[in-house]
DOTIKE-937591 format. One line per field, with one value per residue (C-alpha): residue number from 1; x, y, z; residue in three letters. Coordinates in nm, 3 decimals, padded with zeros to 5 digits. Layout:
// residues N
n = c(NUM_...)
xx = c(X_...)
yy = c(Y_...)
zz = c(Z_...)
res = c(ALA_...)
This chain:
// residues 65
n = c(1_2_3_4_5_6_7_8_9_10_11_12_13_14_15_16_17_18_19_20_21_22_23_24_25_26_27_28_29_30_31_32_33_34_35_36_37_38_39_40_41_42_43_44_45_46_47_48_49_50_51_52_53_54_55_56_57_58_59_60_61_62_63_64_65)
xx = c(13.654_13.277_13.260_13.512_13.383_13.040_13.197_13.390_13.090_12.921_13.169_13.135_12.783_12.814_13.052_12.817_12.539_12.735_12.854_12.494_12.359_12.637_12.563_12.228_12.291_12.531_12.258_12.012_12.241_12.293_11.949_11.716_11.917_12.093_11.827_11.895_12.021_12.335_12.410_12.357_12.614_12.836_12.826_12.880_13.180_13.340_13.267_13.427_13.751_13.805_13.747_14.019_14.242_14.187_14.318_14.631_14.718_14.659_14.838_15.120_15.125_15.117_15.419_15.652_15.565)
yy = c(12.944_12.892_12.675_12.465_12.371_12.274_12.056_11.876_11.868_11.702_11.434_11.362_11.332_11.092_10.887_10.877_10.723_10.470_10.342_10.286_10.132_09.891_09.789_09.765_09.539_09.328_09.301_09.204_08.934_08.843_08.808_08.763_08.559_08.351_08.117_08.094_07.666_07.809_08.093_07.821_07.571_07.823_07.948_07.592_07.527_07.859_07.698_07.324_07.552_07.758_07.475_07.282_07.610_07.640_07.220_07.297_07.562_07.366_07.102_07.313_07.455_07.133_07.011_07.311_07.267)
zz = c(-04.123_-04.008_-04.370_-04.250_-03.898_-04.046_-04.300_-03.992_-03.809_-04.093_-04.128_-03.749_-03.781_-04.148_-03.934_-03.619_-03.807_-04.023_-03.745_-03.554_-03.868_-03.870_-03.518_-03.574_-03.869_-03.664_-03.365_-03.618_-03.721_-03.456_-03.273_-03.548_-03.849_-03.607_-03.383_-03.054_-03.045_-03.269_-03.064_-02.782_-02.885_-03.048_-02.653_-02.569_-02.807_-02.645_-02.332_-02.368_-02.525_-02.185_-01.977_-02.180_-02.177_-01.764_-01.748_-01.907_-01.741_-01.398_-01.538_-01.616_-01.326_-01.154_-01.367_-01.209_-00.858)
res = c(UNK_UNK_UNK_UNK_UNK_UNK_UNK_UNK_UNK_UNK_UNK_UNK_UNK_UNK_UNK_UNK_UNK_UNK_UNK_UNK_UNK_UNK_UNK_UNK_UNK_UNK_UNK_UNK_UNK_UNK_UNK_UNK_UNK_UNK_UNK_UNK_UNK_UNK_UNK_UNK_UNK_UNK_UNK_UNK_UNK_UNK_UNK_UNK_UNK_UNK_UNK_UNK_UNK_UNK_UNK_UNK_UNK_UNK_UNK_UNK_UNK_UNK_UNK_UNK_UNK)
């Protein structure tokens, strides 16, 4: 019974540290492979699209009063 709770613990501890690596390969990605004018304009981009999400609505709303 002892066997099998180590083994479980194990496999919480695998899965613990796959994940971290994968974040820390996504942050590294993200901060180091990326410069920061794409991450700008990407920001940008996202940006322009709410802005033009937030007018519709208004004008929708507009329409139904």
């Amino acid at each position: 019974m002892s066997s099998r709770i180590n083994l479980f613990g194990q496999h919480i501890w695998y899965s613990c540290t796959f994940a971290l690596i994968v974040s820390f390969i996504y942050f590294l990605n993200v901060f180091v492979v990326l410069r920061p004018n794409v991450v700008y304009l990407n920001l940008k981009v996202g940006d322009v699209r709410f802005l033009k999400s937030i007018r519709e609505s208004s004008k929708v709303e507009h329409f139904e009063v």
